[in-house]
N, C-alpha and C positions, 0 to 999 in steps of 0.2 A: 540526522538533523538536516532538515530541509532549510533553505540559505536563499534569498533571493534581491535585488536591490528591488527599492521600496521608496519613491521619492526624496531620494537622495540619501537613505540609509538602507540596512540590511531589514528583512524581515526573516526570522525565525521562528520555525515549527519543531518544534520536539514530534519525532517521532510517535511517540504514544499521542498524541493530538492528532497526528494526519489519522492515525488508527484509529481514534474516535469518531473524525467525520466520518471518515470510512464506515463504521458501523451505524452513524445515524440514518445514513443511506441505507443500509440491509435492513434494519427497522421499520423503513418506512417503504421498503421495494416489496412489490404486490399489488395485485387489481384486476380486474373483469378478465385484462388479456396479459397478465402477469403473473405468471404464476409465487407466491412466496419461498423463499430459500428453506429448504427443510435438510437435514433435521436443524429446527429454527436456533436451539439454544449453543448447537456445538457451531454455527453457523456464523451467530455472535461472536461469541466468543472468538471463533478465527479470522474473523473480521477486525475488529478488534485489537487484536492480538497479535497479527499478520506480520509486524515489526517490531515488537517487544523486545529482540535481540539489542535494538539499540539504546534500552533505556539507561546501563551502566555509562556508555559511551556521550551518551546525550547531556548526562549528568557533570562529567569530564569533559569536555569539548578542547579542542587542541589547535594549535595556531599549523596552519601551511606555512610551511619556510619561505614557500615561492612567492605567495600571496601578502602574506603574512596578515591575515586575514582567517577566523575559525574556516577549517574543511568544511566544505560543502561535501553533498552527499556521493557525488561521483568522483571524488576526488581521494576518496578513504581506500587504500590499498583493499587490493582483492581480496590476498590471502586472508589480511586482517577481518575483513567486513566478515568473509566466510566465519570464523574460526567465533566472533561472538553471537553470529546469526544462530547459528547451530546450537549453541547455549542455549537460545531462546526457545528454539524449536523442541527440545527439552523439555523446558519448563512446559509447555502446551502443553507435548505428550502428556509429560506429569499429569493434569490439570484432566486435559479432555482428549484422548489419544486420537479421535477424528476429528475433531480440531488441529490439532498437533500433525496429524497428516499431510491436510490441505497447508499449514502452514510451511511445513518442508515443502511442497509442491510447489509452494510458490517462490522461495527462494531457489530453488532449481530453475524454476521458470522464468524468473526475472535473467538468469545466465543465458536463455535459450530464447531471448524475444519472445518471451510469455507463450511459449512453445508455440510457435509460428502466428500467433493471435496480433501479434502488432511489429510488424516487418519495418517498420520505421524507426524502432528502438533500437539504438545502438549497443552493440555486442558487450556484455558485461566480461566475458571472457575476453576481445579484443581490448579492453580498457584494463586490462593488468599485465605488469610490466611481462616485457617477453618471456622472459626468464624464468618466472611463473605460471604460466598459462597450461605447461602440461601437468603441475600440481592442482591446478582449478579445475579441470578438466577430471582429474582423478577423483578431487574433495565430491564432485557434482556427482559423479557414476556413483560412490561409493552415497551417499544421500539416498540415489533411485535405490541400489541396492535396499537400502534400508526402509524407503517407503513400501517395498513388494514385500516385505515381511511383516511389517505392522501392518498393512494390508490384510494380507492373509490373518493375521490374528484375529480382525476386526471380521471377517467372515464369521468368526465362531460367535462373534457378540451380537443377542437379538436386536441389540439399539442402532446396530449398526449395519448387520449384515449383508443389507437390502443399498444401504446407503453407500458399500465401497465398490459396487457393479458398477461396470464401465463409465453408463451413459450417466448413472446419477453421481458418480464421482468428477467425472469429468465435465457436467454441468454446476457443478460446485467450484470446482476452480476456476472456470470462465465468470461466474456469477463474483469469486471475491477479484477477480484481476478486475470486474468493472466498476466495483464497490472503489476500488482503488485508482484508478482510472480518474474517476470523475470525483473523486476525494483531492486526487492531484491538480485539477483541474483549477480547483480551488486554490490550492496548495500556493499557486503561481496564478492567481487569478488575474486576468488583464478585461477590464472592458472591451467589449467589442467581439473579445476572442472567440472562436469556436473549435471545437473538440470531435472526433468522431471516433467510437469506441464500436467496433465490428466484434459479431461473433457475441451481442449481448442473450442469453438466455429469454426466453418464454415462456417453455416450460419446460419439463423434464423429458418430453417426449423428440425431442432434437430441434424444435421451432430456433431462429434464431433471427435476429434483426442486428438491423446498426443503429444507432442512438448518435444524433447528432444535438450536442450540447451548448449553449452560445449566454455568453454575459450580453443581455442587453446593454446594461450598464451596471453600476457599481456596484449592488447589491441583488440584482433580476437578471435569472437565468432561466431559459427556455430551455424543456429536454424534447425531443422529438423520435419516435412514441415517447410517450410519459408513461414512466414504469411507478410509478409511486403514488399508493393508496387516495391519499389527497391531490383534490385539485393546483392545490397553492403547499408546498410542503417548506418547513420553516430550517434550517441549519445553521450551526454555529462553531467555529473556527476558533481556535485559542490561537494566539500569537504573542512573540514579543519583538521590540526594534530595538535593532543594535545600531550604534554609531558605524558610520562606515569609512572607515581609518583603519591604518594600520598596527597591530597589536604588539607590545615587547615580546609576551610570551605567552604562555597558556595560562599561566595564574592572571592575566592582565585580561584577558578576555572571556575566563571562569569570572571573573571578582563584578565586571561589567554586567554580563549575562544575567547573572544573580541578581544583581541591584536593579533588573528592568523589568518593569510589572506586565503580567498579561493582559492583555488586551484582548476584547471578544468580538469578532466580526462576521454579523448576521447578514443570510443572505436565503432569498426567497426563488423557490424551485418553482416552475409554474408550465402547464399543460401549453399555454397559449401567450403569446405575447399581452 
């Protein structure tokens, strides 16, 4: 659950909502000097789907004792976040196994500063209590372990074969880290603000750019290059506002949560100011 204040209240994102802008971006990513994410449907999907782990937790939402205020997303113990994320990566496998792939890659990744892609991010490994760190550390290895084998399966499959070689594997996970990137962007949207997401794809052949992204204002953002098919590209955010006060307990901020209606905020992607 993504948590942010919001003129004098909280604003909340369920999880499966950041995952849907996220995928309205991969949708609509492609153009003359862009090449499209392929394979396009498990591409979705893990887009998508990238955070699905949190959707039992999302549902349940639970009071910080410190704050006393619903957890915010960085604030949800390590082990814990691990142990339902992994559930989720699961269900993908289930579903579309290279999908399910890239999906473990990227919860690995988020522990490792989106493996060296954004050196500004602060260490997911260092944000869990000491005492656990050589457990996160094991949960993370034991994950790779298991992507080098689903890996390897995915060789023997024609839909895939082609698609878990280095360079287009490894262009597929930079392509959903930026789907997500600039889904986050949103996420915590500030007029004025600008974003710069390095290592964005081009094409599968190792092209890569930086994508510097800016709210003009409240609803108009400028990408630069513009990676998206249309000149003017349309997106839409689910959200809801919470009172921003302090909670009894978690049935007191479940009971709130529920009672507060979503809310859609449209915002328009554009080549050029």
């Amino acid at each position: 659950m993504i948590i942010h204040d919001w003129n004098g209240d909280l604003m909340v994102i369920y999880q499966m909502d950041h995952g849907d802008l996220a995928a309205q971006f991969e949708r609509s990513w492609g153009n003359t000097t862009f090449a499209p994410a392929e394979p396009s449907q498990a591409m979705a999907h893990a887009t998508s789907w990238h955070d699905n782990g949190w959707i039992e937790y999302d549902a349940k939402p639970r009071v910080n004792p410190q704050t006393r205020r619903p957890y915010r997303l960085h604030e949800v113990p390590a082990t814990e976040h691990l142990e339902f994320y992994k559930a989720g990566i699961g269900k993908v496998i289930r579903e579309d196994a290279y999908a399910g792939l890239l999906v473990s890659m990227h919860l690995t990744g988020l522990y490792q500063q989106r493996y060296g892609l954004d050196g500004g991010m602060p260490s997911f490994i260092e944000r869990a209590a000491p005492e656990a760190r050589e457990n996160v550390r094991a949960f993370i290895a034991q994950l790779e372990r298991e992507q080098a084998e689903l890996r390897a399966r995915l060789q023997h499959n024609p839909a895939y074969a082609a698609a878990v070689e280095d360079r287009w594997l490894w262009t597929n996970y930079r392509l959903l880290q930026v789907f997500d990137q600039i889904s986050l962007f949103f996420c915590f949207f500030r007029p004025g603000a600008t974003r710069t997401i390095k290592a964005a794809p081009r094409t599968y052949d190792g092209a890569e750019v930086t994508l510097r992204v800016t709210a003009l204002d409240a609803s108009r953002v400028v990408v630069v290059p513009f990676p998206f098919a249309h000149a003017e590209t349309e997106v839409t955010l689910r959200v809801k506002r919470l009172p921003n006060r302090t909670y009894a307990d978690d049935d007191d901020v479940r009971a709130t949560l529920n009672a507060a209606p979503f809310q859609a905020l449209r915002y328009i992607l554009a080549a050029v100011a």
